[in-house]
Structure formats: structure tokens, C-alpha cells
N, CA, C and O atoms as a printed pandas DataFrame, in Angstrom:
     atom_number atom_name residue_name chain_id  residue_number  x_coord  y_coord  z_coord
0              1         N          UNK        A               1   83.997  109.388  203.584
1              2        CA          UNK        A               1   82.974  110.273  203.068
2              3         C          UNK        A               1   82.652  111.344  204.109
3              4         O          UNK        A               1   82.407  111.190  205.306
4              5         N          UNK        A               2   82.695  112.211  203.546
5              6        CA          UNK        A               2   82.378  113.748  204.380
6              7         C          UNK        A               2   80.535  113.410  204.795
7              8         O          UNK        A               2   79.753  112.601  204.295
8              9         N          UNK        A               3   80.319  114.591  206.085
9             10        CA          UNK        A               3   79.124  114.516  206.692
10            11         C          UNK        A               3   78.292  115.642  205.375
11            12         O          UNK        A               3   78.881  116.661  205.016
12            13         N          UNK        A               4   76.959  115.280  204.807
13            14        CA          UNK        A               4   76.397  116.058  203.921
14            15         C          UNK        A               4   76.100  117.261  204.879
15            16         O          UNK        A               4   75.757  117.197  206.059
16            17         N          UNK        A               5   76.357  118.626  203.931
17            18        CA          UNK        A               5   75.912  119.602  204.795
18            19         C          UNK        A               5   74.859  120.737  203.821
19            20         O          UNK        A               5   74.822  120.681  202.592
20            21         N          UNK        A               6   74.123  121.645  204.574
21            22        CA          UNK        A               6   73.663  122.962  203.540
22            23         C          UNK        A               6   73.372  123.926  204.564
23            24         O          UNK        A               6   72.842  123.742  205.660
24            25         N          UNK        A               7   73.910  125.252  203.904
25            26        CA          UNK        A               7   74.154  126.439  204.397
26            27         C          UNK        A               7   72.408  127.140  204.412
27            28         O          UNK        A               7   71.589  127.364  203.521
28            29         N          UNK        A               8   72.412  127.293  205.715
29            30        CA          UNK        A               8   70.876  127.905  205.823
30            31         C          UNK        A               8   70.959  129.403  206.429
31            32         O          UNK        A               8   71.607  129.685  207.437
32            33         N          UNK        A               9   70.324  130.177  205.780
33            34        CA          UNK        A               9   69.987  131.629  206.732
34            35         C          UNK        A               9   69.447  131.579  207.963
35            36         O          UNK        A               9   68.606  130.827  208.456
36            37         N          UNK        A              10   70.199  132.710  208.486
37            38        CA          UNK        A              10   69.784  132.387  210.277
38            39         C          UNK        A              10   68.903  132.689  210.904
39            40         O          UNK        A              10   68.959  132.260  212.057
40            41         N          UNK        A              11   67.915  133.366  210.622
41            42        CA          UNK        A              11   67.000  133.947  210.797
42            43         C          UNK        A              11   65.746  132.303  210.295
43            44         O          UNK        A              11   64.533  132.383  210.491
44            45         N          UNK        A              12   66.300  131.223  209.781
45            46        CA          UNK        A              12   65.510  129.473  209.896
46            47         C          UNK        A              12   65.854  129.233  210.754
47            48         O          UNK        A              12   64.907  128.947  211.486
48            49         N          UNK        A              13   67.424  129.081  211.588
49            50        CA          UNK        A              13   67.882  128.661  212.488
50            51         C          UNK        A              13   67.046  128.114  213.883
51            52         O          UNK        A              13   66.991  126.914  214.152
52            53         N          UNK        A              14   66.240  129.440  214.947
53            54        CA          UNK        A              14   65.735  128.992  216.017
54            55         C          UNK        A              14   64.724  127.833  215.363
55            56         O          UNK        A              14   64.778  126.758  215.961
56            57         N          UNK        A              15   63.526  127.904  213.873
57            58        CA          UNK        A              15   62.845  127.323  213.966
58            59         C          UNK        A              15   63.152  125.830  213.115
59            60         O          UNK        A              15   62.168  125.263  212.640
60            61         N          UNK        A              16   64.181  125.360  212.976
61            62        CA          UNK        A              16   65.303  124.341  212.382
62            63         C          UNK        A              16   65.060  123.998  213.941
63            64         O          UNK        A              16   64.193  123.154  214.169
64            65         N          UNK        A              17   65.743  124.573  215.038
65            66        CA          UNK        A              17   66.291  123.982  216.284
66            67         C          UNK        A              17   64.793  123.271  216.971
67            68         O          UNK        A              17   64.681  122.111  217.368
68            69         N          UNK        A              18   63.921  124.141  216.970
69            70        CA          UNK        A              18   62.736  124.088  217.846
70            71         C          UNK        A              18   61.644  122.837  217.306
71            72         O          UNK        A              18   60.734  122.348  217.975
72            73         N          UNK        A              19   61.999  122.514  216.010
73            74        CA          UNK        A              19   61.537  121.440  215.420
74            75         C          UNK        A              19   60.447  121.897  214.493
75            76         O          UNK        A              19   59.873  121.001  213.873
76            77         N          UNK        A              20   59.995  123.351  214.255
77            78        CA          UNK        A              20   59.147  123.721  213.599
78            79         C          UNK        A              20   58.829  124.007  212.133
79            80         O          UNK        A              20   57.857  124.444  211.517
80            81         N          UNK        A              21   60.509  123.418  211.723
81            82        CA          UNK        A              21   60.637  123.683  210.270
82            83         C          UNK        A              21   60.926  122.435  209.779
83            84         O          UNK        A              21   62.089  122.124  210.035
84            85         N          UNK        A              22   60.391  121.703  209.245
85            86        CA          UNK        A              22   60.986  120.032  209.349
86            87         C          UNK        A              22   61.438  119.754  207.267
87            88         O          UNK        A              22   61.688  118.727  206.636
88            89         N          UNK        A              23   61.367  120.930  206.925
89            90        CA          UNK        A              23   61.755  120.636  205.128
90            91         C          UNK        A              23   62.346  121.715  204.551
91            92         O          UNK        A              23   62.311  122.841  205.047
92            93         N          UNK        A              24   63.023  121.366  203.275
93            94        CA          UNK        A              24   63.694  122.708  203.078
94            95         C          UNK        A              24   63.405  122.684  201.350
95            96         O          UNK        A              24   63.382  121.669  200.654
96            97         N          UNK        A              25   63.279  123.531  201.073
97            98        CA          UNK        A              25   63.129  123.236  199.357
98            99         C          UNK        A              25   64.126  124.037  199.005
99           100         O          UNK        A              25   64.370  125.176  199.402
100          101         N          UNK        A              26   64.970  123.038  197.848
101          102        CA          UNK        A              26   66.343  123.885  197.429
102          103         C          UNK        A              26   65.668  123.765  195.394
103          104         O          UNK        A              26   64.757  123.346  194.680
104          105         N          UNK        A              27   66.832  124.415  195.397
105          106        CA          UNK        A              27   66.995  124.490  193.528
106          107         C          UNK        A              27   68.296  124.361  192.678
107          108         O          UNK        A              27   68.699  125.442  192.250
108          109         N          UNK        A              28   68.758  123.679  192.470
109          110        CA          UNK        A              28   70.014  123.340  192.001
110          111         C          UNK        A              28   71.310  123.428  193.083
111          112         O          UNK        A              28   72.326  124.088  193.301
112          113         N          UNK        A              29   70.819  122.705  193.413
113          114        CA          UNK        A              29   72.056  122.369  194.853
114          115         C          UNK        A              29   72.462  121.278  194.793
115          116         O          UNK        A              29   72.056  120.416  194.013
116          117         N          UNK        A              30   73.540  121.129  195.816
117          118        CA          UNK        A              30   74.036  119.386  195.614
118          119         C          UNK        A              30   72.986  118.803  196.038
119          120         O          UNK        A              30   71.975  119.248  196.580
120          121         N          UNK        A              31   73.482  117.176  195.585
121          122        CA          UNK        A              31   72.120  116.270  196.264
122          123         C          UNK        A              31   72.625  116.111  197.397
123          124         O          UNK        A              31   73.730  116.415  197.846
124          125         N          UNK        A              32   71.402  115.418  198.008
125          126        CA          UNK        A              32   71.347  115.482  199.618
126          127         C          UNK        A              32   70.699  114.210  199.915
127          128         O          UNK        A              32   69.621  114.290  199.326
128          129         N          UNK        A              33   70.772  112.807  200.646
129          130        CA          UNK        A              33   70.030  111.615  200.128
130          131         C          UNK        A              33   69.854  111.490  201.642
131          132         O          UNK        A              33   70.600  112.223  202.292
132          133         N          UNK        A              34   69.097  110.782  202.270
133          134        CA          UNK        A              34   68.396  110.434  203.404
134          135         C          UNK        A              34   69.680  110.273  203.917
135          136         O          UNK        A              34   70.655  110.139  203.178
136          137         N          UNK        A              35   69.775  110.276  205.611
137          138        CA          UNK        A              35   70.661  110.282  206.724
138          139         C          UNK        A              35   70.747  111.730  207.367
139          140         O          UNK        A              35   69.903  112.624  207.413
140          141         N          UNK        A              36   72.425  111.648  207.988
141          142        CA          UNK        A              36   72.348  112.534  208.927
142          143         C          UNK        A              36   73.173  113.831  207.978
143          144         O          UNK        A              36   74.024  113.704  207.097
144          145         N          UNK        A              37   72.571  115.033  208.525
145          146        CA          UNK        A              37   72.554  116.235  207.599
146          147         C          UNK        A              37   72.954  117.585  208.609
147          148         O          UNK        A              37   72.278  117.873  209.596
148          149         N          UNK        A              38   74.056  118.278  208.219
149          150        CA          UNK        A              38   74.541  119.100  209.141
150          151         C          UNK        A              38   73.906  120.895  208.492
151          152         O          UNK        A              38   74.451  121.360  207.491
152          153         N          UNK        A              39   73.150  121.426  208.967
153          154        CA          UNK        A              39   72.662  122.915  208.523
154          155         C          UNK        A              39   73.784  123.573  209.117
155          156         O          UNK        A              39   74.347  123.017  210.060
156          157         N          UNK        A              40   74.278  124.930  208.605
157          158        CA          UNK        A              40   75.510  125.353  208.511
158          159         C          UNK        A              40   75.010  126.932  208.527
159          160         O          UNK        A              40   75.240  127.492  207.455
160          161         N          UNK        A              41   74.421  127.702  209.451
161          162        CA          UNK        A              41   74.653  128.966  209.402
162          163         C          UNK        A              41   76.068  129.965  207.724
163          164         O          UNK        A              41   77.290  130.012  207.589
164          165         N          UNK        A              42   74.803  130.544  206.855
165          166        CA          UNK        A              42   75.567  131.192  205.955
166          167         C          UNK        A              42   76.399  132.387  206.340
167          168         O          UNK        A              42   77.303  132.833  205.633
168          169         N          UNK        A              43   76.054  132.851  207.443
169          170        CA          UNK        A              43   76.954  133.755  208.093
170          171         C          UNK        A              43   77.870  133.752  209.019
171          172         O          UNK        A              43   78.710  134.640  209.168
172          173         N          UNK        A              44   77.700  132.241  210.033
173          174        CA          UNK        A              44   78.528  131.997  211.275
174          175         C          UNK        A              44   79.128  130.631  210.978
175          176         O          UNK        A              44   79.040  129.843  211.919
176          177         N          UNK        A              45   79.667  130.217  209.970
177          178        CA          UNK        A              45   79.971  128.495  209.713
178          179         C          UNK        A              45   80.309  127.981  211.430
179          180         O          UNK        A              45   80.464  126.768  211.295
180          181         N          UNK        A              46   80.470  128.259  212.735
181          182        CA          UNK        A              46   79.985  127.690  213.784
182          183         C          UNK        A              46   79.094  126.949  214.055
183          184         O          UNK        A              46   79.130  125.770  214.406
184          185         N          UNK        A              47   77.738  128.054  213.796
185          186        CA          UNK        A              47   76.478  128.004  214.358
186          187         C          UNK        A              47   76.045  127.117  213.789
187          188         O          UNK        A              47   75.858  127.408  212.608
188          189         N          UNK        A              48   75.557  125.330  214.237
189          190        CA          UNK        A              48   75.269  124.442  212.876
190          191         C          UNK        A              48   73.968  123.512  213.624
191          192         O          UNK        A              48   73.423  124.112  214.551
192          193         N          UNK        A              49   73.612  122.604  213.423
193          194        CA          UNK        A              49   72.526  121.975  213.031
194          195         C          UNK        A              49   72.722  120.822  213.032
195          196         O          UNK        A              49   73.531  120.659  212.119
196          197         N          UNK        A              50   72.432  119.548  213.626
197          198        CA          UNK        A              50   72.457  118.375  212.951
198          199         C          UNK        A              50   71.300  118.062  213.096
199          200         O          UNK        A              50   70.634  118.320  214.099
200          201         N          UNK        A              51   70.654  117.069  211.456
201          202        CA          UNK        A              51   69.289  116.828  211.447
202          203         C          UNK        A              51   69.517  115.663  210.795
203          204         O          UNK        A              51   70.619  115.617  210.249
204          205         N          UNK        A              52   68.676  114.496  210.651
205          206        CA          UNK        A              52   68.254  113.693  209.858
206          207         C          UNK        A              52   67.247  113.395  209.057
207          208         O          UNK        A              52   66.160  113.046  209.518
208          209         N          UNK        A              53   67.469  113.488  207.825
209          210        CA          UNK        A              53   66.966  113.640  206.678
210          211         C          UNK        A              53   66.346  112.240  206.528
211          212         O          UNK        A              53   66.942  111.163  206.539
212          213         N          UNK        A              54   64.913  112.493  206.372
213          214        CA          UNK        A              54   64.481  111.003  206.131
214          215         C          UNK        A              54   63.823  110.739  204.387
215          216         O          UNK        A              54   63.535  109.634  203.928
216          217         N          UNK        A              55   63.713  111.973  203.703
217          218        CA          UNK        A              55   63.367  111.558  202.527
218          219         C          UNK        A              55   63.432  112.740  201.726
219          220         O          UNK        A              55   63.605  113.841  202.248
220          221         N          UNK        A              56   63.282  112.558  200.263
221          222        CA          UNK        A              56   63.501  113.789  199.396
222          223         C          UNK        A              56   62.209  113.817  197.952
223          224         O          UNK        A              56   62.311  112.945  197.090
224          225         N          UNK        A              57   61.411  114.563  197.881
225          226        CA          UNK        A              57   60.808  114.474  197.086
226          227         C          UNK        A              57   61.340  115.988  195.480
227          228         O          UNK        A              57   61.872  117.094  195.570
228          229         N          UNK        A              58   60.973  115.415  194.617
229          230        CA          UNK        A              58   61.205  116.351  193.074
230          231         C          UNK        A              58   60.057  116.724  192.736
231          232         O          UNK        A              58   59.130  115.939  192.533
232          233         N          UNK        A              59   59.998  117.692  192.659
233          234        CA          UNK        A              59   58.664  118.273  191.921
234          235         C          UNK        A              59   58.706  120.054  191.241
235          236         O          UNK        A              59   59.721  120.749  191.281
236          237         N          UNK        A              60   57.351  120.513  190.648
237          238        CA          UNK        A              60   57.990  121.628  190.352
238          239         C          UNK        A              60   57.352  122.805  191.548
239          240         O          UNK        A              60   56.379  122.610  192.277
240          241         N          UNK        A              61   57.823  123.490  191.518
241          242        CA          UNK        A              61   57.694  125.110  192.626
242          243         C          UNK        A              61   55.910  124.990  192.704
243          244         O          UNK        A              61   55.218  125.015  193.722
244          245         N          UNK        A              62   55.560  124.883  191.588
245          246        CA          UNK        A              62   53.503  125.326  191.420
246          247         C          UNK        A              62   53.542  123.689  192.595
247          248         O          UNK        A              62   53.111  124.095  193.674
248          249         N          UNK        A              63   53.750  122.732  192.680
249          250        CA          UNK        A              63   53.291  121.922  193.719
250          251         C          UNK        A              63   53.323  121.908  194.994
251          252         O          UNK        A              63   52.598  121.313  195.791
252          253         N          UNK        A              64   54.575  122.884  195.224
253          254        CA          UNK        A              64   54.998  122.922  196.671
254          255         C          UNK        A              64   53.945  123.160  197.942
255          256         O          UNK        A              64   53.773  122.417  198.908
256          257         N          UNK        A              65   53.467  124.089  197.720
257          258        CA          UNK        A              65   52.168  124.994  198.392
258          259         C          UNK        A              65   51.352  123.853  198.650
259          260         O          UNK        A              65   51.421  123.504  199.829
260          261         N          UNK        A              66   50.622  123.175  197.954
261          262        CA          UNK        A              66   49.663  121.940  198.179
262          263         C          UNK        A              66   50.143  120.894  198.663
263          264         O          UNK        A              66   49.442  120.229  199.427
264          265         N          UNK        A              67   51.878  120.351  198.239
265          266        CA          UNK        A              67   52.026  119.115  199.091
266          267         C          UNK        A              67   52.443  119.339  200.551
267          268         O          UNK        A              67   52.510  118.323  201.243
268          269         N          UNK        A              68   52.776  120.696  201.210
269          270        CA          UNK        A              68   53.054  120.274  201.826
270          271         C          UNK        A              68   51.535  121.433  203.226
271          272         O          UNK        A              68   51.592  121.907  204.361
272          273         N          UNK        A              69   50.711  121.356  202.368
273          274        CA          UNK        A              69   49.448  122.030  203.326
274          275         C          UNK        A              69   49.866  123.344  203.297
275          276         O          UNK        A              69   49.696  123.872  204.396
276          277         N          UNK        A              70   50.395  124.152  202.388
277          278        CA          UNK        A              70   50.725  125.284  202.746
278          279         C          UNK        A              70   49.739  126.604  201.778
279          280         O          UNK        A              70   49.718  127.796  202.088
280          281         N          UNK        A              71   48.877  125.876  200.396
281          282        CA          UNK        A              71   48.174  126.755  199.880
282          283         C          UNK        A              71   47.984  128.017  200.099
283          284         O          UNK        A              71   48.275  128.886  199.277
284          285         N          UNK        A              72   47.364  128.286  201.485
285          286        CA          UNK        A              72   46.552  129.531  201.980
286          287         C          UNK        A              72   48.053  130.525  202.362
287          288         O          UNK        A              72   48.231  131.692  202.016
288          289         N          UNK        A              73   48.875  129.776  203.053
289          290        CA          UNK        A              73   49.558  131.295  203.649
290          291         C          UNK        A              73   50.847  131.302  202.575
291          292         O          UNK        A              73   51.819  131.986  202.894
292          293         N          UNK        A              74   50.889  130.440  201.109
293          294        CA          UNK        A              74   52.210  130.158  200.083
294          295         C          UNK        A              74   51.415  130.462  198.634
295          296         O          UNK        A              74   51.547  129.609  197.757
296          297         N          UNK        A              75   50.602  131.638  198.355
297          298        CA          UNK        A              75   50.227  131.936  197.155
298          299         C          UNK        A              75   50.947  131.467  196.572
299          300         O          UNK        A              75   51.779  130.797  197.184
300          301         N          UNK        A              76   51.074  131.568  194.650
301          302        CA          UNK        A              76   52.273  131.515  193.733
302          303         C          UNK        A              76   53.098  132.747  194.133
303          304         O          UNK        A              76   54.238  132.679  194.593
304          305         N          UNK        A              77   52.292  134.076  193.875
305          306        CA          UNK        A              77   52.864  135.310  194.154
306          307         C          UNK        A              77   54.145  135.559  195.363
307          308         O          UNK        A              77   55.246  136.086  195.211
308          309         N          UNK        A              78   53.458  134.901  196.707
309          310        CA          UNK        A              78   54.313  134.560  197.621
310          311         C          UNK        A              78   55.408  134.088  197.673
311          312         O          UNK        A              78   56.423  134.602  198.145
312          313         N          UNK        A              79   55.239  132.777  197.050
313          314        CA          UNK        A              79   56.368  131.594  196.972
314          315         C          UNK        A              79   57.493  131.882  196.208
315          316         O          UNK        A              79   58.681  131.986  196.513
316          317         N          UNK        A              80   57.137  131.948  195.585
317          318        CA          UNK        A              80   57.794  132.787  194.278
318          319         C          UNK        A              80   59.190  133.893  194.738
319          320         O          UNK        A              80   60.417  133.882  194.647
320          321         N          UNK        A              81   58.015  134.872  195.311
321          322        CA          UNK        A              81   59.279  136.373  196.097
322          323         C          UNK        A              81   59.772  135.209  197.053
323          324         O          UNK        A              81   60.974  134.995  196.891
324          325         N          UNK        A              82   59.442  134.759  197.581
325          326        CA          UNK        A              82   60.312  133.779  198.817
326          327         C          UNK        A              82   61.706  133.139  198.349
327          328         O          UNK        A              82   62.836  133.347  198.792
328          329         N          UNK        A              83   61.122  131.996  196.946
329          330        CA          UNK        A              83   61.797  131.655  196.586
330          331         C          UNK        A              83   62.773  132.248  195.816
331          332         O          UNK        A              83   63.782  131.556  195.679
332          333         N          UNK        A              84   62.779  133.721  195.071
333          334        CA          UNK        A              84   63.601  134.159  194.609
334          335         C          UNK        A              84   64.411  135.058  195.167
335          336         O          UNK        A              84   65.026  135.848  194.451
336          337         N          UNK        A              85   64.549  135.074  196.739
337          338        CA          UNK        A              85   65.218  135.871  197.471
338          339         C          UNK        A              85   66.895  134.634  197.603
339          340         O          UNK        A              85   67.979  135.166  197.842
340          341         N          UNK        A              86   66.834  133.623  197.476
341          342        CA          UNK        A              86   67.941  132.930  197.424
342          343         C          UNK        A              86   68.085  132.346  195.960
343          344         O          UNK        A              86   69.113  131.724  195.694
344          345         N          UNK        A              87   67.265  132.488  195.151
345          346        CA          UNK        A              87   67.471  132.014  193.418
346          347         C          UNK        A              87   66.179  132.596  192.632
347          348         O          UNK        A              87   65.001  132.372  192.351
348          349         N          UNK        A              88   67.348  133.585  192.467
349          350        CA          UNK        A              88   66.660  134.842  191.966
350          351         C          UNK        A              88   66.148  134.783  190.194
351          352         O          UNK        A              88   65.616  135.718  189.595
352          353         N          UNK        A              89   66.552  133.147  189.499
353          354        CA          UNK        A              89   66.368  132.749  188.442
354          355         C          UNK        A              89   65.072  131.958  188.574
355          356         O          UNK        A              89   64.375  132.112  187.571
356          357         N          UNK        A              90   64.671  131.369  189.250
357          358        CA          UNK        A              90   63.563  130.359  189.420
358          359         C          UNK        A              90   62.260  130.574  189.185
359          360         O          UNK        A              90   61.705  131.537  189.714
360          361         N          UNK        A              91   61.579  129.711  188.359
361          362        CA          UNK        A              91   60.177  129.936  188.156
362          363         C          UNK        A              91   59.216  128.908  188.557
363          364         O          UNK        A              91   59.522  127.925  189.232
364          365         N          UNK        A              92   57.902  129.200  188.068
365          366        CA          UNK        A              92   57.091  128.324  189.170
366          367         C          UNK        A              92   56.685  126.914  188.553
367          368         O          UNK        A              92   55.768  126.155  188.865
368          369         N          UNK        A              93   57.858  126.794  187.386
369          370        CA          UNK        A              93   57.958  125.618  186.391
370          371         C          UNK        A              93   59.462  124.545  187.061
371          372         O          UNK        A              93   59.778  123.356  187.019
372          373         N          UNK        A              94   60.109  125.984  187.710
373          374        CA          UNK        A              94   61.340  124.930  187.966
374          375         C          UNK        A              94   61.400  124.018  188.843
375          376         O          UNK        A              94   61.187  124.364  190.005
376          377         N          UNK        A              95   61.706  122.592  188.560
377          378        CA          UNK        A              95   61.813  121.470  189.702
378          379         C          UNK        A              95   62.764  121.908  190.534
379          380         O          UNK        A              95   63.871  122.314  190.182
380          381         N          UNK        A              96   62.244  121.814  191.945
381          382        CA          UNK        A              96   63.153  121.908  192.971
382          383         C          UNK        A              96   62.702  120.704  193.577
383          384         O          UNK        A              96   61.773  120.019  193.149
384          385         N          UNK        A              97   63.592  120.395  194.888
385          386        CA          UNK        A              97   63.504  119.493  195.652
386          387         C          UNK        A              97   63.246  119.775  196.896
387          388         O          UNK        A              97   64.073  120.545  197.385
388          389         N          UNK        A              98   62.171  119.346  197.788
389          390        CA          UNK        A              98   61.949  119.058  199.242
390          391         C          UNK        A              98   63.050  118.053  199.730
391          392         O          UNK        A              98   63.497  116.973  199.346
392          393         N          UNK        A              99   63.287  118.982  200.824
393          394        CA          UNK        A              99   64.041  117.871  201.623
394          395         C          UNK        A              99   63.457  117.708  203.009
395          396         O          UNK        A              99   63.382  118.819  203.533
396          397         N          UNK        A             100   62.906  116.514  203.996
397          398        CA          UNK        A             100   62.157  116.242  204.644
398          399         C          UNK        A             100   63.179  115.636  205.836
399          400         O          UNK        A             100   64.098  114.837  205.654
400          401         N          UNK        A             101   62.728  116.286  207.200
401          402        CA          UNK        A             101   63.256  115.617  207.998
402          403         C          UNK        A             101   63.013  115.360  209.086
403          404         O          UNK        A             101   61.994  116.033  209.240
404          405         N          UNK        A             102   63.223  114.757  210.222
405          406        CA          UNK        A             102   63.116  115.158  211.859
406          407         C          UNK        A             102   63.659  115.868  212.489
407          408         O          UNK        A             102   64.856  116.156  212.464
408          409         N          UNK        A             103   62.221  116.535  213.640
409          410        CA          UNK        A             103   63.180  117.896  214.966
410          411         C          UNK        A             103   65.021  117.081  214.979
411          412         O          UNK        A             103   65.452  115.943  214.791
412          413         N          UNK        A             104   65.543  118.222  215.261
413          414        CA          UNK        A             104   66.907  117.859  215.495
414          415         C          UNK        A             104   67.090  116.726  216.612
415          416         O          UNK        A             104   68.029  115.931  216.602
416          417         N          UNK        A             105   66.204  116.749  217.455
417          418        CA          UNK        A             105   66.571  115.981  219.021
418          419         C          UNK        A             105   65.896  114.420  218.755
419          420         O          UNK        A             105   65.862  113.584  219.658
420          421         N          UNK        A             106   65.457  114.206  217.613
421          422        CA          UNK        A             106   65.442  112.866  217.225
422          423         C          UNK        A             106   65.917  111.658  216.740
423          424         O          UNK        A             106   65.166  110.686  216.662
């Protein structure tokens, strides 16, 4: 079995490395199930990441903001343009998935 991987923009990268980004919310992507998880620069397939993924929650886009303390600085309005800069179909009905993990150096 291959190491699970997902292609992240690089401009997440330093804060992936620094431990400051610890989740990722995708939308119709492969699944991704707890263990070790390789982030993959979309522009440098070099530049990569290893993290461990400790859990995955489903829910829809309108929850995101509240579960994960982010309300104030993740309007809908916000989240939304955020989220539709990589899925440019998505609404604030569509289930996506959190993916949750530890700083890399753990």
C-alpha cells in the first residue's frame, strides 16, 4: 500500500511546517483515514510534508467556522471565497471533510 498523500498550495506550506495549521478541509477528494500523511507541494512535487493524521470529521461548510473556533475571522461570506478558490462548485450546504492532525515533528 502506497503512503496517503494531498497536494497543498505553498503559500500553507511554512504554516503546515511550523505546526500552525493542524487541519485541512477538503471536498470531494480521496479519502484520507488516520496515520501517516505526506502534503505534496502543487507546484514543486519535491517540497513535501510528512504529518500524522489523527482523525477526520464530515460535516457541512456552514459548520466549519464554529467547530473549529474560527466564527469571527471565517464569516460564511469569507469561507466560502476561500473555499471556492480551490472548488469553485461548493456551497455552504456541501459536506466536506476536516482532516485533523499533529505539528509535523510529532
Amino acid at each position: 500500500m502506497s503512503l496517503q498523500n494531498l497536494e497543498i498550495v505553498p503559500r500553507l506550506l511554512p504554516d503546515v511546517r511550523a505546526g500552525r495549521k493542524l487541519h485541512t478541509i477538503r471536498w470531494r477528494e480521496r479519502e484520507i483515514v488516520p496515520g501517516p500523511m505526506l502534503y505534496v507541494n502543487m507546484r514543486d512535487a519535491s517540497d513535501t510534508v510528512m504529518v500524522w493524521v489523527t482523525h477526520i470529521e464530515k460535516m457541512p461548510l456552514s459548520d466549519i467556522a464554529s467547530r473549529l473556533g474560527k466564527s469571527t475571522d471565517w464569516p460564511d461570506t469569507i469561507l466560502l471565497e476561500g473555499m471556492r478558490e480551490h472548488y469553485p462548485r461548493i456551497e455552504m450546504d456541501s459536506e466536506v471533510v476536516i482532516i485533523h492532525r499533529l505539528p509535523p515533528e510529532a
